[in-house]
C-alpha positions in Angstrom: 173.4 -71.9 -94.7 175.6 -72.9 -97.7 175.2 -71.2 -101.5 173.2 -74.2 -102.7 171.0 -73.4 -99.9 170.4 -70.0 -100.1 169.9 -70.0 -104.3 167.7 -72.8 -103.9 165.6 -70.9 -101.1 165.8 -67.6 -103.2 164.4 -69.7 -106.2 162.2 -71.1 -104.2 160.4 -68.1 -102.8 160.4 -66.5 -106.7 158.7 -69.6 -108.1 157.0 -71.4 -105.2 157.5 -75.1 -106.0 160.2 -77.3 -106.2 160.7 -77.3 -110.0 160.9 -75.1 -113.0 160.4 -75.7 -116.5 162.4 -74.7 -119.1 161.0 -71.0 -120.3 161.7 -70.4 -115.8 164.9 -72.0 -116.2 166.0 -70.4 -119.2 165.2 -67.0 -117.5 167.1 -67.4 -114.8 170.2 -69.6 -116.2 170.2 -66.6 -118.3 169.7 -68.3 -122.1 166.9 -69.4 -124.6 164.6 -72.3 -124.6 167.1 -73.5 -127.9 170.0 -73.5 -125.8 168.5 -75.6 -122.8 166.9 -78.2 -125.7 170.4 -78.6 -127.6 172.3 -79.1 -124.2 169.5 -82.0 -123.4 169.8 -83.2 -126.9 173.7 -83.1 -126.5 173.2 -84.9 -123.0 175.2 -81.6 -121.2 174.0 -79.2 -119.2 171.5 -79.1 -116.3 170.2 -82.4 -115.2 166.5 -82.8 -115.8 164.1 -85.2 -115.6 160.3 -85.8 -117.6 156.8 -85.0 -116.0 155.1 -88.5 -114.8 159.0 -90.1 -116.3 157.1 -90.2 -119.7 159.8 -90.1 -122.6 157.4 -87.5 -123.7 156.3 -85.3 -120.7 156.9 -82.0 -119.9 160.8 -81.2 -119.1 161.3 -79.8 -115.7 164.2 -78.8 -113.6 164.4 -79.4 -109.8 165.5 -76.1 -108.1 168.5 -77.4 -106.3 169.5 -78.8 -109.5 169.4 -75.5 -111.4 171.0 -73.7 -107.9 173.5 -76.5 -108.0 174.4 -76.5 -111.9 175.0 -72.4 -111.3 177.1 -72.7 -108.0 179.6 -75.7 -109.3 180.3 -73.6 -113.4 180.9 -70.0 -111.7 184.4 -68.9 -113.0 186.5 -67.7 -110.7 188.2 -65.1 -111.3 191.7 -63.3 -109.7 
């Protein structure tokens, strides 16, 4: 099993489903609900996509997504 798929199963089993929304993703990216709405609003970040793809539907964040986003900005370090 590779990191994506370990983070994404980890998430997984916390949440149970397949996406988060933001206050879940902001918990465990580890910043506010601000900072997740200015990256989106910026167009950086974590990729997300719109409940029922309605330019006003509930954000949500696919797990692998989120595990992904975390895996491929880790600093590495000497």
């Amino acid at each position: 099993m590779n990191e994506y798929e370990v983070l994404s199963k980890l998430l997984f089993e916390k949440f149970g489903k397949i996406t988060m929304d933001e206050d879940e993703t902001a918990q465990v990216v580890g910043c506010s609900d601000k900072s997740l709405q200015n990256d989106r609003a910026e167009a950086i970040g974590i990729p997300y996509t719109r409940r029922n793809g309605k330019e006003r539907g509930q954000v949500i964040y696919l797990i692998t997504t989120v595990a992904k986003h975390l895996i491929d900005n880790k600093i590495k370090t000497i």
